[in-house]
Structure formats: structure tokens, C-alpha cells
C-alpha positions as a printed Julia matrix, in Angstrom:
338×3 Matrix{Float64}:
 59.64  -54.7   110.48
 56.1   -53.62  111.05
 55.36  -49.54  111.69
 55.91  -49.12  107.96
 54.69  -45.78  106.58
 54.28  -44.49  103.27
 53.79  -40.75  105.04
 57.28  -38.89  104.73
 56.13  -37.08  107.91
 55.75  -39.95  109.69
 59.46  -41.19  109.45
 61.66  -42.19  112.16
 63.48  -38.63  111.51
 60.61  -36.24  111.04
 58.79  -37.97  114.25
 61.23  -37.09  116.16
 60.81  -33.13  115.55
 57.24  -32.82  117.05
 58.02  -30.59  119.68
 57.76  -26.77  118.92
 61.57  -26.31  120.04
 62.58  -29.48  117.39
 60.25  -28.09  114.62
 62.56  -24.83  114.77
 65.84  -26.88  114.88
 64.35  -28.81  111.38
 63.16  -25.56  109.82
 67.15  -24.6   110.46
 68.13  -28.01  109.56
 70.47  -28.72  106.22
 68.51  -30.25  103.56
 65.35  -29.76  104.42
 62.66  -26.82  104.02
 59.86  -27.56  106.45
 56.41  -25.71  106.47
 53.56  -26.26  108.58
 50.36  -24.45  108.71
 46.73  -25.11  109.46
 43.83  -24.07  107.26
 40.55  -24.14  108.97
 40.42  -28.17  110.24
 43.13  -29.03  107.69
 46.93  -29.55  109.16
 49.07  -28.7   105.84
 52.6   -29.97  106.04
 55.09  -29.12  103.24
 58.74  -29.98  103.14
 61.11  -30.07  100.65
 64.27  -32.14  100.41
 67.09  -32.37   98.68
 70.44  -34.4    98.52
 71.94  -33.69  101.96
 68.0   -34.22  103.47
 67.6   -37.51  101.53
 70.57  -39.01  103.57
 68.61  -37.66  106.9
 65.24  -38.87  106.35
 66.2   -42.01  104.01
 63.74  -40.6   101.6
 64.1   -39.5    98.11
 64.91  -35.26   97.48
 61.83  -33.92   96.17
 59.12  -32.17   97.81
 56.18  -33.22   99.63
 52.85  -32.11  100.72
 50.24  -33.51  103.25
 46.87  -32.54  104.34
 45.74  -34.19  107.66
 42.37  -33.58  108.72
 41.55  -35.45  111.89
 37.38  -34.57  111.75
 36.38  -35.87  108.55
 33.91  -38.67  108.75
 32.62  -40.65  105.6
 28.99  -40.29  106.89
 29.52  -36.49  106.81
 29.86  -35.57  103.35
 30.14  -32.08  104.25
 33.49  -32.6   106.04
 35.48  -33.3   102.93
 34.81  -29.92  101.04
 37.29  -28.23  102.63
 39.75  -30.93  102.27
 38.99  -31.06   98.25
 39.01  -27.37   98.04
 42.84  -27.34   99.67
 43.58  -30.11   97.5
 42.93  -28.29   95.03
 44.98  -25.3    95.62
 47.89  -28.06   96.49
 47.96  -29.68   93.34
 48.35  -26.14   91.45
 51.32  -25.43   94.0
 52.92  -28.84   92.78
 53.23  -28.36   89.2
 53.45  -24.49   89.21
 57.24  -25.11   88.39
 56.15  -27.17   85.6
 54.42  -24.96   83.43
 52.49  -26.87   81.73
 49.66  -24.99   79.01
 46.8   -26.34   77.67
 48.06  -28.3    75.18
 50.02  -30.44   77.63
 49.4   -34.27   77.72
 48.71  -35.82   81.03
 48.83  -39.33   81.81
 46.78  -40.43   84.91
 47.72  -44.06   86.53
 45.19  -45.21   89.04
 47.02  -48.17   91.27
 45.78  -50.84   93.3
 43.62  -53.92   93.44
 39.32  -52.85   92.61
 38.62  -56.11   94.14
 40.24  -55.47   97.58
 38.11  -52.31   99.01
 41.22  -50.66  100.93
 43.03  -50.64   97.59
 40.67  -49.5    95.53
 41.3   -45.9    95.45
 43.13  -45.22   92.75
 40.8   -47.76   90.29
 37.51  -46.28   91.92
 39.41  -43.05   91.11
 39.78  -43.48   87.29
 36.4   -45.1    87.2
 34.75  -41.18   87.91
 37.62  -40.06   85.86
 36.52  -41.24   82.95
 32.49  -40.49   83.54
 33.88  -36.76   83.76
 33.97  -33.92   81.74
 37.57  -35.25   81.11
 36.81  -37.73   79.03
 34.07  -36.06   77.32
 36.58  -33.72   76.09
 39.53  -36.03   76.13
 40.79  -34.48   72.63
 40.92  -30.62   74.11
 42.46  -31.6    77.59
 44.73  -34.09   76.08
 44.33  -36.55   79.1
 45.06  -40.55   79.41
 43.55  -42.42   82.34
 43.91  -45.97   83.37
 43.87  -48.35   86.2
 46.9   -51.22   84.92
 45.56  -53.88   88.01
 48.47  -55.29   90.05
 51.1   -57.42   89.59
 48.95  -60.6    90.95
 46.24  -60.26   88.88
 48.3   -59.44   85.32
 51.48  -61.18   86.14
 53.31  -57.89   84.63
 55.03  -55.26   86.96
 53.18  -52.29   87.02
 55.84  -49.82   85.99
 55.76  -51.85   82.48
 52.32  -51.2    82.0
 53.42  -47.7    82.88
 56.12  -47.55   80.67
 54.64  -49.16   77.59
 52.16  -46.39   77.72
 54.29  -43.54   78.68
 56.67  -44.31   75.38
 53.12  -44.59   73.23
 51.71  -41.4    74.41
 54.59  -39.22   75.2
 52.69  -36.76   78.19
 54.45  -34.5    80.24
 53.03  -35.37   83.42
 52.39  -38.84   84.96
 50.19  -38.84   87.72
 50.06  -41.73   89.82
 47.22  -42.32   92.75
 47.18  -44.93   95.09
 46.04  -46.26   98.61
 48.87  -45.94  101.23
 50.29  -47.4   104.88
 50.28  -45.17  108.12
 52.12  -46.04  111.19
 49.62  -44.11  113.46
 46.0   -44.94  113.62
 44.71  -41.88  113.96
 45.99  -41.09  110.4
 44.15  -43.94  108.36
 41.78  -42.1   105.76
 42.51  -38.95  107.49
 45.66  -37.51  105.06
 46.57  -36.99  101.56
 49.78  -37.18  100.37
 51.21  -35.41   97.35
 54.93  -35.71   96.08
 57.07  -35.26   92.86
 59.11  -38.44   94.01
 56.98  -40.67   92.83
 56.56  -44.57   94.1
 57.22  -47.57   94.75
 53.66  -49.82   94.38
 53.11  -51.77   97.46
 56.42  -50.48   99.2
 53.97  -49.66  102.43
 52.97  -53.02  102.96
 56.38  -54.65  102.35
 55.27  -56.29   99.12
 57.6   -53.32   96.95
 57.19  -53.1    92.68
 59.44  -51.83   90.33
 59.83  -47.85   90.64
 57.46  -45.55   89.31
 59.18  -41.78   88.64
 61.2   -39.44   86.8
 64.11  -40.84   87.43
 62.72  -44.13   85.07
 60.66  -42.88   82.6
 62.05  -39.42   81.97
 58.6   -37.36   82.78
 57.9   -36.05   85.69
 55.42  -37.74   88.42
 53.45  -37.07   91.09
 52.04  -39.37   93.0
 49.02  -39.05   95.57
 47.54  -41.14   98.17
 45.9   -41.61  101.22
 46.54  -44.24  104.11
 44.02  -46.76  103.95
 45.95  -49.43  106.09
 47.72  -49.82  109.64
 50.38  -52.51  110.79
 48.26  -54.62  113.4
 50.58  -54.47  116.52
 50.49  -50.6   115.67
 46.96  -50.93  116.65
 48.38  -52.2   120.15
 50.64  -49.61  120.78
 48.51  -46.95  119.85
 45.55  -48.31  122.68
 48.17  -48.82  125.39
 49.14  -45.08  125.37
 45.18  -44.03  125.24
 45.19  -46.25  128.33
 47.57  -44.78  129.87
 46.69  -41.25  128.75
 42.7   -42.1   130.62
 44.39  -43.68  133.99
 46.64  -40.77  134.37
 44.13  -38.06  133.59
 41.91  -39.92  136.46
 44.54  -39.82  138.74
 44.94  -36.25  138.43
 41.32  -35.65  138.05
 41.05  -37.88  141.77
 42.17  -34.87  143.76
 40.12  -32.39  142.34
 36.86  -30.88  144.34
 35.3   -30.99  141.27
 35.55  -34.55  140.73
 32.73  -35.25  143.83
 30.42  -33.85  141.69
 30.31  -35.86  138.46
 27.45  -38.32  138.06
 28.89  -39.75  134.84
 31.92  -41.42  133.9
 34.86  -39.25  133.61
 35.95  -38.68  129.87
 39.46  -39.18  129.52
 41.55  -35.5   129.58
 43.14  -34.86  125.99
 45.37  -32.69  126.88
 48.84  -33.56  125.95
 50.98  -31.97  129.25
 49.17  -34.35  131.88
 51.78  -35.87  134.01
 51.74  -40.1   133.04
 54.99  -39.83  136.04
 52.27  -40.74  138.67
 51.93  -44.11  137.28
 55.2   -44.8   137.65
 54.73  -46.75  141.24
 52.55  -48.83  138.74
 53.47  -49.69  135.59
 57.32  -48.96  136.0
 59.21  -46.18  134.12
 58.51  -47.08  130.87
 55.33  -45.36  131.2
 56.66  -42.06  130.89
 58.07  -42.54  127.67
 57.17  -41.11  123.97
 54.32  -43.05  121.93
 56.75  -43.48  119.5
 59.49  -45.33  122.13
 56.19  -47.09  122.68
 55.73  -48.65  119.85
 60.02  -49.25  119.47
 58.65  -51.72  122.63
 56.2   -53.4   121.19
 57.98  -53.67  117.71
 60.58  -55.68  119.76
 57.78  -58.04  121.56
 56.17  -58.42  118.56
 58.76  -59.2   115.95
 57.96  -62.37  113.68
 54.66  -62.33  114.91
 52.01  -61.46  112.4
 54.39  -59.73  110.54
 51.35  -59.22  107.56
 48.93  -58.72  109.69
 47.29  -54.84  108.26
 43.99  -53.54  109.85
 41.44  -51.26  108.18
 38.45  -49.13  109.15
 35.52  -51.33  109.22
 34.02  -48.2   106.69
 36.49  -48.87  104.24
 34.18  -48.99  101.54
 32.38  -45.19  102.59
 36.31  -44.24  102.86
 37.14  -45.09   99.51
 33.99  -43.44   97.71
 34.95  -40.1    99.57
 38.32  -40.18   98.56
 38.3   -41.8    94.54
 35.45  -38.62   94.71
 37.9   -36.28   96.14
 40.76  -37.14   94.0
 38.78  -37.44   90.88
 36.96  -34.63   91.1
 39.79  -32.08   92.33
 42.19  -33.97   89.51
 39.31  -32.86   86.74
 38.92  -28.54   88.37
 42.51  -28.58   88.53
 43.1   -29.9    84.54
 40.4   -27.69   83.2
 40.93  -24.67   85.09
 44.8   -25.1    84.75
């Protein structure tokens, strides 16, 4: 099935409560705490689920945080400070429960192939993890950081590697970073995810690993990542609605006095109550339907077909130094300030 997501807000349950009238119902809902805010540029989701919102959303009880920031651009460095700086503040709000002192051992996993560039985050990650101040004073911060390669490379599951070192070092916190899957393109190296679930390496991309979380090892994990890959036919679902989202807005515009005047082409209208039923006569009723019935559509037309076929920005590489930077760097003033 393609439209896999690693993003607990974009599942097939929480998708469905993007109106303001269905956020309300799921803020009401039993089972799951749901919290969204926005901080300057930064959309901050938080929800919270536990055993009767696990069976809703078909993901694990445990609570999740994302930050979605739809203007950063990796050739404006300036557009990720806010980001880090809220990323920041997250990661404290994830372990405040936890407690953990100074003395406390953390154990920092950094997942994902170096040699493929949209899976390099979490090795690019631990590589300016361990040119920090971290390891520097590795003894007083009591801090283990390493990047275990995948499966194909080793021939060894992950969560061994994992394991072997969680029994040898004993921490109280694993912390486990990695590149992730979006179902919507305009999310790809736009969001950071942060849970206490844990994960499943590779589960985004249908090529799933051993677990990596509490529930295995005993300590608890958190596990952070940002979308760094799309299912393909996603790609084609996501231009047939900006299609029909720039015909419709012409339509409308067509009528307009205004519109005698413009001497360049008309940008397409953004704004999300324009009426797609005048295309109806065209296209057929399907049209009027939501993206997300959409992409139901062309999930059907395109099952079997280039079923691991995943698309990337062609800046992938710019991507992945702003965000190993990011995590790095907020991971290291959130450890020492702690």
C-alpha cells in the first residue's frame, strides 16, 4: 500500500479531523489529548494517546509531538532558528516526566544508511555529535553516541546493536534519530517528529526492523525524525488537486472586473473555500472531493505499480546538513543545560 507515513498526524484517523468542527470532536474524543498551537511560522501539534486511542489511530499509546514549518528553505539558514529554538523547548517538555539529573546516562542511536543522502540524518547527526562539546566532556555528561549502519550493510538487526549496547552501558534514556516517510508532499523536510513510542527502523518505507522501545529494552526512548521521503504516486495525487485548485480559482477569477486588467498570468488563489463544484460539468463529481479521497483514487489506479517507487527533494543533501545540525546541536543545549 503506498501513502505510508511515519507522521502520527498524518494517519488515516487524525486526517480525517482537519476541520475546526472535527478538531473539537477529537479534543473531546476518548483516548486521545490533542493540542495544536502555532508559534511564530512553526505549527506545533501535540497529542497524547493511550490504550482506548491506540485502537483508534492504530498507533502505539504514548505521546507525540510535531513541529511543521512550511517556510523553511535549506538555502535560508536563518529559517531554521526558530525551528531549533522550539525544538529545544520540545525536547525538555518530553522528558520533564523523566527526571533525569546530571548524573543520568544517555544513550544516543543515530539510524539510517550515511551512504544514501535521504537517510543520512541520523549518521550525519552523530557525526556533529561527537565534534561537540558532548564528547569533549563525555565523562561529566555521561553520554553514548553511535550510528549502528543498517541491516544491509552489517547483516545484524539494528535493535541488536541497540541492545548489546544498552545491556553494556545501562543509560536511562535511549534516544533514537532517524529520517522518516510523509504521505503529503508538502511535509518532506518540513516537520520534526518527537515521541516516547519509539520505532520501528524502516517501517515508513515498508522495509520494517525489529522494534526499538521501552517496551524491549526496559529504558525509555524517544525517537525523532524528520520526513525525508514521499511515496511516488503521492506525488500524483498531490499535483492533480493543485490543478484543480488553479482551474477553479480561474474560473472564479473569469467573472471578475478585475480580471480585464491583469497583464500577467494569474497566480493560482490559495485560499482553501474556493468552490472546485464549477468543474463539475468537466471533470465529473469526483472533483469535489477531499485530497485525501484523492489520493484513496489514485491508490486504487495505482496499486502494484511502482509499489517502491519513493521521491526526494532534489536538495536532499542541503536538507540533511540543516537538520543532522538542528538535531545535533539542540540534542547537545538540551543535555548540558538539562
Amino acid at each position: 500500500m503506498w501513502g505510508r507515513t511515519d507522521l502520527l498526524d498524518e494517519s488515516d484517523e487524525m486526517v480525517k479531523h482537519r476541520t475546526g468542527e472535527e478538531k473539537n470532536k477529537l479534543k473531546n474524543s476518548e483516548g486521545i489529548t490533542f493540542e495544536e498551537n502555532r508559534e511564530g511560522a512553526v505549527l506545533v501539534t501535540s497529542i497524547e494517546v493511550n490504550e482506548e486511542g491506540e485502537k483508534k489511530l492504530g498507533k502505539k499509546k504514548g505521546k507525540y509531538i510535531t513541529l511543521t514549518d512550511l517556510t523553511v528553505s535549506p538555502d535560508q539558514e536563518d529559517s531554521f532558528k526558530a525551528l531549533e529554538k522550539i525544538f529545544i523547548e520540545k525536547l525538555r517538555e518530553m522528558h520533564h516526566d523523566l527526571n533525569l539529573s546530571k548524573d543520568s546516562k544517555i544513550l544516543i542511536i543515530g539510524l539510517g544508511n550515511a551512504t544514501i543522502t535521504p537517510d543520512a540524518i541520523g549518521p550525519k547527526a552523530i557525526e556533529y555529535l561527537q565534534s561537540s562539546s558532548l564528547t569533549e566532556s563525555a565523562e561529566r555528561v555521561k553520554v553514548v553516541m553511535y550510528a549502528p549502519g543498517v541491516t544491509g550493510q552489517t547483516g545484524f538487526e539494528t535493535s541488536d546493536f541497540v541492545e548489546a549496547i544498552s545491556k553494556a552501558y545501562k543509560p536511562d534514556l535511549i534516544i533514537v534519530l532517524d529520517a522518516l516517510a510523509a504521505r503529503n508532499s508538502e511535509r518532506l523536510c518540513k516537520t520534526i517528529q518527537l515521541t516516547n513510542t519509539g520505532i520501528h527502523p524502516g517501517s515508513g518505507v515498508g522495509n520494517q526492523r525489529k522494534e526499538i522501545s521501552e517496551e524491549v529494552y526496559g529504558v525509555p526512548v524517544t525517537a525523532i525524525g524528520i520526513p525525508m521521503v514521499v511515496d511516488g504516486p503521492v506525488l500524483y495525487a498531490d499535483a492533480m488537486e493543485q490543478v484543480i485548485h488553479y482551474i477553479a480559482s480561474k474560473v472564479e477569477e473569469k467573472g471578475r472586473p478585475s480580471s480585464a486588467l491583469a497583464v500577467t498570468p494569474m497566480v493560482s488563489n490559495k485560499k482553501p473555500s474556493i468552490d472546485k463544484s464549477v468543474l463539475q460539468p468537466i471533470f465529473g463529481e469526483w472533483v469535489t472531493w477531499s485530497t485525501e479521497e484523492k489520493r484513496k483514487l489514485f491508490e486504487e489506479v495505482f496499486v502494484g505499480k511502482n509499489p517502491s517507487l519513493f521521491v526526494t527533494p532534489k536538495e536532499t543533501d542541503a536538507w540533511v546538513e540543516h537538520y543532522a545540525y538542528i538535531l545535533s546541536n539542540g540534542i547537545e543545549s538540551w543535555i548540558t543545560t538539562r
